[in-house]
C-alpha positions as CSV (number, residue, x, y, z in Angstrom):
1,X,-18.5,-24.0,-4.7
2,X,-17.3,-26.7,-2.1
3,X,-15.3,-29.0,-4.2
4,X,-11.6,-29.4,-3.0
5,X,-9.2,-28.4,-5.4
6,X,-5.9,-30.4,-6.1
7,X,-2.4,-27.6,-6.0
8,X,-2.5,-26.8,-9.5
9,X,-6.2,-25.8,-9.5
10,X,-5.4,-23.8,-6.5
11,X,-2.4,-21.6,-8.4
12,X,-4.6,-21.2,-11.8
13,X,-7.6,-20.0,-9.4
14,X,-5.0,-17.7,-8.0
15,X,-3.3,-16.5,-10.8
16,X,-6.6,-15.5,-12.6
17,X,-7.6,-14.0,-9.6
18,X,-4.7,-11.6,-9.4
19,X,-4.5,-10.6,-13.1
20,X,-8.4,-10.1,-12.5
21,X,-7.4,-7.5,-10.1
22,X,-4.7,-5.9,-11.5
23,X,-6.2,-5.4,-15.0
24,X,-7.9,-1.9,-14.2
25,X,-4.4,-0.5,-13.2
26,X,-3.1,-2.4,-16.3
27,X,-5.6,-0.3,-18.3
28,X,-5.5,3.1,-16.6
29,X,-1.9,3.1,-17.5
30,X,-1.6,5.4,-15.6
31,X,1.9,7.1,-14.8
32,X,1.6,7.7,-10.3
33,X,4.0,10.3,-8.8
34,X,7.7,9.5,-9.0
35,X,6.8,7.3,-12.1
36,X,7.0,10.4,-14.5
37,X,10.3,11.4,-14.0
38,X,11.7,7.6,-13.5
39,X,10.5,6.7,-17.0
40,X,11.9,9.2,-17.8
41,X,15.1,9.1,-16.8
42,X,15.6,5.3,-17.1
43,X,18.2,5.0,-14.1
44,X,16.0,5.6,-11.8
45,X,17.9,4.5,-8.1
46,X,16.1,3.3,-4.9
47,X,18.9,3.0,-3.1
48,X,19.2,6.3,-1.1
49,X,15.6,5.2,0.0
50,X,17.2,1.7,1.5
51,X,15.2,-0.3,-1.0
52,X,18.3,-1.6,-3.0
53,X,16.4,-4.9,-4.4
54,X,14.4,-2.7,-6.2
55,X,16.9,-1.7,-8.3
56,X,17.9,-5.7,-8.5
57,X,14.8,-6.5,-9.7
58,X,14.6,-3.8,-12.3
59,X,18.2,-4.9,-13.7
60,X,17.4,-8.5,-14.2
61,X,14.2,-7.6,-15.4
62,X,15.6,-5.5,-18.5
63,X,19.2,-7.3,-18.5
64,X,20.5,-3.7,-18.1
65,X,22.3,-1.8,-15.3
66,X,18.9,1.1,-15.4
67,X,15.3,0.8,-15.0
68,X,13.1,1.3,-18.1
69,X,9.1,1.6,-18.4
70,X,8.8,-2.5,-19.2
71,X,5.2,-1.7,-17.9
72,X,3.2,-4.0,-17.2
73,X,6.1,-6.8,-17.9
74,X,6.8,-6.3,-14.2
75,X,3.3,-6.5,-12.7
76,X,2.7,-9.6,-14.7
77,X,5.9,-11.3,-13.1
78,X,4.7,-10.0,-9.3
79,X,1.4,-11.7,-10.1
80,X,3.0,-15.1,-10.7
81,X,5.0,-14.7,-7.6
82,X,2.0,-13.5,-5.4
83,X,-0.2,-16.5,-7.0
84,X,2.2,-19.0,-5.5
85,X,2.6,-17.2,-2.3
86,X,-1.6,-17.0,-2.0
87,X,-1.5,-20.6,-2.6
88,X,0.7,-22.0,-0.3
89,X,-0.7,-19.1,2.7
90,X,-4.1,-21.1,1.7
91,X,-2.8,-24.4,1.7
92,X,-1.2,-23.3,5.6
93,X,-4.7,-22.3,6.7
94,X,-6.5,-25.0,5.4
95,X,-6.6,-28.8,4.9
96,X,-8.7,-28.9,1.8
97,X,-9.0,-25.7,-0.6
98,X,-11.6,-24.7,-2.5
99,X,-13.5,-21.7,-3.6
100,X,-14.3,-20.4,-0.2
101,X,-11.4,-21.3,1.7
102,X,-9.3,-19.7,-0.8
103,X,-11.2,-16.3,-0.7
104,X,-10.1,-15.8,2.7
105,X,-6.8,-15.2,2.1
106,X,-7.3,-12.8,-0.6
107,X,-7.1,-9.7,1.0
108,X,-3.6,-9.9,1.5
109,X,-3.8,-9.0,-2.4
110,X,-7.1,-7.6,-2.5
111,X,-6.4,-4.6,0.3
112,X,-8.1,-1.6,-0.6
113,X,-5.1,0.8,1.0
114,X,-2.8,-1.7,-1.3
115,X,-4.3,-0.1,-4.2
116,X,-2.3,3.0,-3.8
117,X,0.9,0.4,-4.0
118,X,0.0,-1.1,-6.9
119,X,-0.6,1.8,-9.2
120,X,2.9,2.8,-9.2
121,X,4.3,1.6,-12.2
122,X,7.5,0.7,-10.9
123,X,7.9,0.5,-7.1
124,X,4.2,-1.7,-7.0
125,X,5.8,-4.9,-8.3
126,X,8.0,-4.7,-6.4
127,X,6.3,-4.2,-3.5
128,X,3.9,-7.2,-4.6
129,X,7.2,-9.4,-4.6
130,X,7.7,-7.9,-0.9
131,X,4.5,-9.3,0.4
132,X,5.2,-12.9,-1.4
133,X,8.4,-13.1,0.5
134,X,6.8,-12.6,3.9
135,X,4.0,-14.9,2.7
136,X,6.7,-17.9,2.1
137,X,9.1,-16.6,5.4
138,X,5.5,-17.5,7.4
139,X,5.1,-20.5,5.4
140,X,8.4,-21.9,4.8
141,X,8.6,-25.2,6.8
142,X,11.6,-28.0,7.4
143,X,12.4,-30.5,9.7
144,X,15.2,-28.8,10.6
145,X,14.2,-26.0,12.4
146,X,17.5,-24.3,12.1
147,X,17.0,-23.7,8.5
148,X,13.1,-22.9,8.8
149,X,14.3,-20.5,11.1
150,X,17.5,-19.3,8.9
151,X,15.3,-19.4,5.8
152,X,12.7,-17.0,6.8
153,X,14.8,-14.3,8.4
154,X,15.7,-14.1,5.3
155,X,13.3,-13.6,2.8
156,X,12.4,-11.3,5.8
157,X,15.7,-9.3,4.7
158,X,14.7,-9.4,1.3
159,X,11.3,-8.0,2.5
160,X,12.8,-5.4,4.1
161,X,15.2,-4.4,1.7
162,X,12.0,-3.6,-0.9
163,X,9.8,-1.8,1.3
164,X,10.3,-1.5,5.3
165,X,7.0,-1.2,6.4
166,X,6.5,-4.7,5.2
167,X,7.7,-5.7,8.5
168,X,3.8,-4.7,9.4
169,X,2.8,-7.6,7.5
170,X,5.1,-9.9,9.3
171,X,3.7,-9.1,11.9
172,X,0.4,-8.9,11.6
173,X,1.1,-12.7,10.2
174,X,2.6,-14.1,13.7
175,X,-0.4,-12.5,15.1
176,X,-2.4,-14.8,12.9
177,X,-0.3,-17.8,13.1
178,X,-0.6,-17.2,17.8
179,X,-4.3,-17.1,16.9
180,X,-3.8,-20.5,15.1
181,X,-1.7,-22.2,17.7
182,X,-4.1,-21.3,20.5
183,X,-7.2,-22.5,18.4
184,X,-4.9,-25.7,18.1
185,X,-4.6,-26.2,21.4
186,X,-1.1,-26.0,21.7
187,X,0.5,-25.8,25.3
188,X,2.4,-22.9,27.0
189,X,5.8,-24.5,26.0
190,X,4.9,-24.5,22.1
191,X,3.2,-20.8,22.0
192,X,6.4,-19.8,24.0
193,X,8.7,-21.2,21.3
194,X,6.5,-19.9,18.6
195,X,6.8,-16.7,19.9
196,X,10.3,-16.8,20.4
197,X,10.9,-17.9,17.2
198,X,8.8,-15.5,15.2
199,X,10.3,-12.2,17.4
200,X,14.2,-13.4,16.9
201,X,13.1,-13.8,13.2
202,X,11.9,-10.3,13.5
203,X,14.9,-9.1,15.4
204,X,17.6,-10.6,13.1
205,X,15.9,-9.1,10.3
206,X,16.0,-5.5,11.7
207,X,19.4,-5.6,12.8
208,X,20.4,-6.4,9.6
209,X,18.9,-3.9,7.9
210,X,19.7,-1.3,10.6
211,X,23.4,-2.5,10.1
212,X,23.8,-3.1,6.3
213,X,21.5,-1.5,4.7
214,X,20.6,1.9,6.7
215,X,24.1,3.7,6.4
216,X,23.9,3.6,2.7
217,X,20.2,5.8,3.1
218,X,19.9,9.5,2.8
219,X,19.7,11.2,6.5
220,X,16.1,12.5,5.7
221,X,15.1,8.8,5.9
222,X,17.4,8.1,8.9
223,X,14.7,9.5,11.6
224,X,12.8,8.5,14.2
225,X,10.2,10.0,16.8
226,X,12.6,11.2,19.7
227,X,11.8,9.4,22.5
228,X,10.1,11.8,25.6
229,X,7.2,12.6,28.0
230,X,4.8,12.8,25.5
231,X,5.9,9.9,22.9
232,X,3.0,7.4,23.6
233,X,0.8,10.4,23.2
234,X,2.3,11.2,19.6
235,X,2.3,7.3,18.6
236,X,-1.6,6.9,19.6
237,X,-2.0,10.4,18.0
238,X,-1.1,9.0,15.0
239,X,-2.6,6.3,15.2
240,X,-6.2,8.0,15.5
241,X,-5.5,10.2,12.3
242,X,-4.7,6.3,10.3
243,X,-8.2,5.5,11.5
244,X,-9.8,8.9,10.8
245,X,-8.3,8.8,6.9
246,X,-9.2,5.1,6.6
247,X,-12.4,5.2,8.4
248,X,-14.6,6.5,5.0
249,X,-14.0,2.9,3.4
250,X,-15.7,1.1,5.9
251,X,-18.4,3.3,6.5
252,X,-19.4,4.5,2.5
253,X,-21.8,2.8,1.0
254,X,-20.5,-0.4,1.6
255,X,-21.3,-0.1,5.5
256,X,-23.5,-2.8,5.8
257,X,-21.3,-5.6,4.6
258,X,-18.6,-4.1,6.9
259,X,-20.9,-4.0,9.7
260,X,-22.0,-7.7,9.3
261,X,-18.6,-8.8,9.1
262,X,-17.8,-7.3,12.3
263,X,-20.8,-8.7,14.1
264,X,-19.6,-12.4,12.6
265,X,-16.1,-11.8,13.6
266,X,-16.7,-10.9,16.6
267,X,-19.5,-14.2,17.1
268,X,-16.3,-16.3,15.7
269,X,-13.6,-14.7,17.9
270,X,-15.2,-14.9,21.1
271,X,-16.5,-18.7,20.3
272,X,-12.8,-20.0,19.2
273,X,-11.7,-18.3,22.5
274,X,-14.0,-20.0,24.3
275,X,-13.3,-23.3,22.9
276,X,-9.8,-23.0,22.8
277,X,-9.8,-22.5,26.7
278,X,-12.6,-24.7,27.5
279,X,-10.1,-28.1,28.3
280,X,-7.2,-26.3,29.5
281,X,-6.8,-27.5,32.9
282,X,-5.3,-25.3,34.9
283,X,-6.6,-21.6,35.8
284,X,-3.2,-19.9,35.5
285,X,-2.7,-21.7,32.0
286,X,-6.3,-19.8,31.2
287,X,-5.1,-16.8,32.1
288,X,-2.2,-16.9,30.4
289,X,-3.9,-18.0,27.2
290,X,-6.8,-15.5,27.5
291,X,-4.1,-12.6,27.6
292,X,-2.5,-14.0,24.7
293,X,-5.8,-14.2,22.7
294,X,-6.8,-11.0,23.7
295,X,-3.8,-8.7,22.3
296,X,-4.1,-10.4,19.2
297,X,-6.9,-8.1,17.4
298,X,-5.0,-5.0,19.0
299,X,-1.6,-5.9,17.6
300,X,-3.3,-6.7,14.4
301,X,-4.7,-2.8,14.0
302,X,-1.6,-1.5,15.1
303,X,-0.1,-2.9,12.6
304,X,-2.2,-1.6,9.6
305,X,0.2,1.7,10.0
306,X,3.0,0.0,12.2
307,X,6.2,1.6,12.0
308,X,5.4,4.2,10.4
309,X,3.8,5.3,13.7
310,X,7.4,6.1,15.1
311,X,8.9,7.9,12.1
312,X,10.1,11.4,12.4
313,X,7.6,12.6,10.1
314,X,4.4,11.5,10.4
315,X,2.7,9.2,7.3
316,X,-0.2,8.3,7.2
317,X,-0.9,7.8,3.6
318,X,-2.6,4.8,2.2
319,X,0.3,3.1,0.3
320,X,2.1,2.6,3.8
321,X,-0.7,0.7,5.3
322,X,0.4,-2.4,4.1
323,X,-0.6,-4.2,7.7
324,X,-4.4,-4.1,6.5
325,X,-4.1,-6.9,4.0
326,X,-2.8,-9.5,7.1
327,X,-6.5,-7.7,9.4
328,X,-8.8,-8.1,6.6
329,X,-7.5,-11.4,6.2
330,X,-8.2,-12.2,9.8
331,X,-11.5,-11.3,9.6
332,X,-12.3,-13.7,7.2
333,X,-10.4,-16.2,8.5
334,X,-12.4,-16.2,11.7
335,X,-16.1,-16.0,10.4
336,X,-15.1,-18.9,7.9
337,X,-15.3,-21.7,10.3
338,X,-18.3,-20.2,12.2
339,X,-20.5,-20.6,9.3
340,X,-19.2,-23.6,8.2
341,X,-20.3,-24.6,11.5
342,X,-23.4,-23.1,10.7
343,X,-23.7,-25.4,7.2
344,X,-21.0,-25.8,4.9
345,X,-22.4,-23.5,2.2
346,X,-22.9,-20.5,4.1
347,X,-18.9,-20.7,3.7
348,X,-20.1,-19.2,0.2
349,X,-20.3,-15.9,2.2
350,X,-17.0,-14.9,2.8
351,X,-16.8,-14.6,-1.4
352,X,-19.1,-11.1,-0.7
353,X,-16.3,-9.0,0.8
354,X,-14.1,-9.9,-2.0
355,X,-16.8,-9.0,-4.9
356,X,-16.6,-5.3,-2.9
357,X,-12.9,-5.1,-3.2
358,X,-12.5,-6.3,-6.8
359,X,-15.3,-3.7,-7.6
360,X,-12.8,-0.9,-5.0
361,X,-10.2,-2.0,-7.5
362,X,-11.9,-1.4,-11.0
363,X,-13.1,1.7,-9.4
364,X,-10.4,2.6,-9.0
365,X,-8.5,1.9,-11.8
366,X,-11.5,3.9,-13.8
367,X,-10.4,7.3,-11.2
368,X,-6.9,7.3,-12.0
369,X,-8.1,7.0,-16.1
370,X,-10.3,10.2,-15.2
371,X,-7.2,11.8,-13.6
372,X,-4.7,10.7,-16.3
373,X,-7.6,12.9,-18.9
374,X,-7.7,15.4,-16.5
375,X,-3.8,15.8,-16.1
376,X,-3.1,15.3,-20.3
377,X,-5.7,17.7,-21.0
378,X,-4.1,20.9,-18.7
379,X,-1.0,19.7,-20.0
380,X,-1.7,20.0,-23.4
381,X,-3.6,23.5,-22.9
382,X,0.1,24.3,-20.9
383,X,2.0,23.4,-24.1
384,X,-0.1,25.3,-26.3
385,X,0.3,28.4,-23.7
386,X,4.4,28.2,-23.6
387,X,4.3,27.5,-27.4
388,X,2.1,30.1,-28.5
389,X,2.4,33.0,-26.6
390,X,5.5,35.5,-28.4
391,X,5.9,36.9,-24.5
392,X,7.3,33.5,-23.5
393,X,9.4,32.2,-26.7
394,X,12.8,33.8,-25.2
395,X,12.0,32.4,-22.0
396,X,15.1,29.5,-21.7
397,X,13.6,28.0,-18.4
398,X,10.4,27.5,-16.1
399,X,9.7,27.7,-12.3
400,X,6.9,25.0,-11.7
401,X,4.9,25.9,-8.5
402,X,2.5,23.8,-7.3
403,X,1.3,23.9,-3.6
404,X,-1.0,20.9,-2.1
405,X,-4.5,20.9,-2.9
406,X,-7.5,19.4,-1.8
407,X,-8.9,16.2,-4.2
408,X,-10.5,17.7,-7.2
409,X,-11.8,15.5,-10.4
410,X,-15.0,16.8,-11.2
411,X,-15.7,13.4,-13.6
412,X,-15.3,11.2,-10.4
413,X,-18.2,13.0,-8.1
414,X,-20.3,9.8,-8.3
415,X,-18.1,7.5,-7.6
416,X,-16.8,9.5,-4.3
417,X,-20.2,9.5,-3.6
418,X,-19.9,6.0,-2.7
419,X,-16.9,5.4,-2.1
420,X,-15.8,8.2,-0.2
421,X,-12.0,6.6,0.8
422,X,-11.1,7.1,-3.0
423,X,-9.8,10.0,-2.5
424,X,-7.5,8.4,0.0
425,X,-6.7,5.8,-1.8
426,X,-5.7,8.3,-4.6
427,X,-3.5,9.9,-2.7
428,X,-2.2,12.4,-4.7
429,X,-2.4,16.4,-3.4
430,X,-1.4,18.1,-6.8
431,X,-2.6,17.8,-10.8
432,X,0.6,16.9,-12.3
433,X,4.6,16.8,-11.3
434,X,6.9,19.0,-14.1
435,X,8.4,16.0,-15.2
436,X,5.2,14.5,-16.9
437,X,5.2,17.3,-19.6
438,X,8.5,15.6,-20.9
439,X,5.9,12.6,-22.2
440,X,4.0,16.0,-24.4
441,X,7.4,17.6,-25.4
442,X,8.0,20.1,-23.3
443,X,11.2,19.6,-21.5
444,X,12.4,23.3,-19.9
445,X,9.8,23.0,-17.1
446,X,11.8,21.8,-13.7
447,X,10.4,21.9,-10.0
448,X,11.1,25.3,-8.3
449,X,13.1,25.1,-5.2
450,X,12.5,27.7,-2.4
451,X,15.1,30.1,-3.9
452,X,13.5,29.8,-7.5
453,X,10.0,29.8,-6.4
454,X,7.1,32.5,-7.7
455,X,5.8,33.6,-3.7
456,X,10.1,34.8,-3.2
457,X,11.3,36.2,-7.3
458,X,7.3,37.4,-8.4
459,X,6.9,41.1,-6.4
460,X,2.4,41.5,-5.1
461,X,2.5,43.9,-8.7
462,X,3.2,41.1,-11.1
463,X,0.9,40.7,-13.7
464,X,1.0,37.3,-15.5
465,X,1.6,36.6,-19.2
466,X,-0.9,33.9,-19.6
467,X,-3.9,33.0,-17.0
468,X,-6.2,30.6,-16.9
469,X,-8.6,28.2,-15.1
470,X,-5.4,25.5,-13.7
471,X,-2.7,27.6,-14.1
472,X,-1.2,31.2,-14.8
473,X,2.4,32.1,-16.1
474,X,4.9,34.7,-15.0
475,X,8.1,36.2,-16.7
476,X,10.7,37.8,-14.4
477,X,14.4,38.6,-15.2
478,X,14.1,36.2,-18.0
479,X,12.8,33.1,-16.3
480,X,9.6,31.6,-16.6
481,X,7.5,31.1,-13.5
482,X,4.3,28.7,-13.7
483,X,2.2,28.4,-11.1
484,X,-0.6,26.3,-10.4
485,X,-4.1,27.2,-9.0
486,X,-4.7,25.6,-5.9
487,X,-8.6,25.2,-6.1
488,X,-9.6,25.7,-10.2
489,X,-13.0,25.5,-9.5
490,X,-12.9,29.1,-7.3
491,X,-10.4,30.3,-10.4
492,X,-8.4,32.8,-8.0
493,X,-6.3,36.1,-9.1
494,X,-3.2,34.2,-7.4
495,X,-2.2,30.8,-6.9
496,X,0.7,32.0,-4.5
């Protein structure tokens, strides 16, 4: 478990380890959201979303100028990338790799809130790419500092330019790299320069993007939280509904291990703070240091939702919390050497968190294959409906209504039972988008705007044609109105 492995054993150990991840997704198969209608469509476009490399990877993917479902071609290719990126984040952290050492810094892979990332089929591998390039921008190192500097503002662009709140995980990075240089001893002058380095890196790469890529995005992704009286309110507002969504993954059923981790980190943190201080020789350079080391664990929450805390509209949801991989890491990275202070093969420890996110992961993966049954089977009973009732066979178009609901799959009580963050990490407020009935054969079913929707055309007196436990189906002035049930289990008169 302690034997040092040479680069190569390093990559395999990573590679395997990813693909190990991944292959629940891989067998849910599962099609998340916006994936419907993007297989569909085949040209699907990120650009109005100011996530143009997306689109770039898709093309040189299929040698095309659209997007088809290659899945999992895609996921495989983002595994290779992250398995070099893991290696060389390990090989940046430590001296000697092995087993343990290289555990730690699987949680920038392994995040639990990255699941809800990875299980889109198409914007996932992308995102995966995303993280690898802020891995190598951390990494990246030259003699000439010019071009180490150069080099990782930009694969910070590119970052940026596939997902933006991967700036988070920049960040939470320098945090971790401030942490290193103080353990390191480093004086004023050098943590000054690191920190004017990293924040000009940080700055370039914004400005670009606010300059290049921003005026090409849709005006709905344009804002930001007004600035006012009451905008540090809103920002830690939001930031206590993050912690309040995230909060039932740490304390489920997996609480203990969560709980002893913190007790360790905090051991570790407070021990490297006191050793990292202990020969500095003047008290002003202590003080310095000691506010330094303190914002670090801080910095590092904030940026599990980041910028997404001063967006116009608030988000909160899992896949945005991309800044979680770079604090879980942390953790890790700080109880490591305090147990192999201990004895070397305590080290063996840190593997523990990382069996409970692998088993998060194929837990996952087994949800969404519940869901996908779930979704095919009231599709199919939908089908049958449209096809089979006389009532609806003139009807040349339907409404589809479907308000949010609260998580319902019946087959996945146990394991919400303990792991109750799944449904968080599920993320996903309604039973099935229109487009996904294109994949049974029905293809007149299209979203219902405001003007087309069943609560303004259907009068209270409307009786429907077809009603059942999901769903029910109206006919007015020749148009088909379908609307979904917001709880099924309660099986109301109405679903609008």
């Amino acid at each position: 478990m302690t034997a040092q492995w040479s680069s190569k054993e390093s990559l395999v150990f990573f590679l395997v380890a990813v693909l190990v991840y991944v292959f629940p997704l891989i067998l849910a198969d599962y099609f998340y959201v916006e994936d419907s209608f993007r297989a569909a469509s085949g040209y699907a476009s990120w650009r109005a979303e100011g996530r143009f490399l997306i689109d770039g990877f898709y093309h040189a993917l299929s040698l095309s100028n659209g997007a088809p479902d290659t899945f999992p071609l895609g996921l495989l290719v983002a595994c290779v990338v992250m398995a070099f990126a893991l290696r060389k984040l390990a090989f940046h952290y430590f001296s000697s790799v092995n087993v343990c050492s290289a555990s730690v810094v699987l949680p920038m892979f392994f995040s639990p809130l990255f699941l809800s990332d990875l299980a889109y089929k198409y914007d996932g591998p992308v995102i995966t790419v995303g993280v690898a390039l802020v891995m190598f921008a951390i990494t990246f190192k030259c003699e000439r500092k010019t071009l180490e500097w150069g080099a990782g503002t930009v694969l910070l662009c590119c970052a940026l330019c596939i997902y933006q709140p991967l700036l988070n995980v920049f960040v939470g990075l320098c945090c971790i790299e401030l942490y290193r240089a103080i353990n390191a001893k480093k004086d004023t002058r050098d943590l000054a320069l690191l920190a004017g380095e990293k924040l000009t890196q940080a700055a370039a790469a914004a400005l670009f993007y606010l300059w290049v890529v921003v005026p090409f995005m849709g005006k709905e992704r344009q804002g930001m939280l007004a600035w006012g009286d009451d905008w540090v309110s809103i920002v830690f507002q939001r930031l206590e509904n993050a912690e309040e969504r995230i909060r039932p993954l740490y304390t489920g059923g997996s609480a203990w291990l969560f709980a002893g981790m913190a007790i360790l980190f905090v051991l570790g943190f407070i021990g490297a703070w006191w050793s990292a201080l202990r020969d500095r020789p003047k008290a002003s350079t202590k003080v310095l240091m000691s506010l330094a080391y303190v914002s670090i664990v801080p910095l590092l929450i904030i940026c599990v939702p980041g910028i997404m805390l001063v967006f116009f509209y608030e988000n909160s949801d899992s896949r945005a919390m991309l800044g979680a991989g770079p604090l879980l890491m942390f953790m890790l990275l700080v109880i490591h050497p305090l147990l192999k202070a201990r004895h070397r093969h305590l080290t063996v420890l840190v593997v523990l968190p990382i069996i409970v996110l692998v088993s998060i992961s194929y837990s996952y993966g087994r949800v969404l294959s519940l869901k996908k049954t779930l979704e095919t089977s009231v599709m199919t009973q939908l089908a049958y409906s449209i096809n089979a009732s006389p009532a609806l066979a003139s009807v040349g178009v339907f409404y589809f209504n479907a308000s949010a609901q609260d998580y319902w799959l019946p087959a996945s009580a146990g394991t919400v039972s303990i792991v109750p963050g799944m449904p968080y990490l599920v993320a996903a407020n309604f039973l099935f988008l229109p487009e996904a009935l294109a994949r049974i054969g029905i293809t007149n079913v299209v979203q219902a705007s405001h003007e087309h929707s069943a609560r303004v055309r259907l009068g209270r007196d409307a009786r429907p044609i077809v009603d059942t436990l999901f769903y029910a189906i109206y006919v007015e002035g020749g148009d088909g109105y379908i609307v979904m049930k917001k709880q099924p289990r309660e099986h109301p008169d109405r679903g609008f």
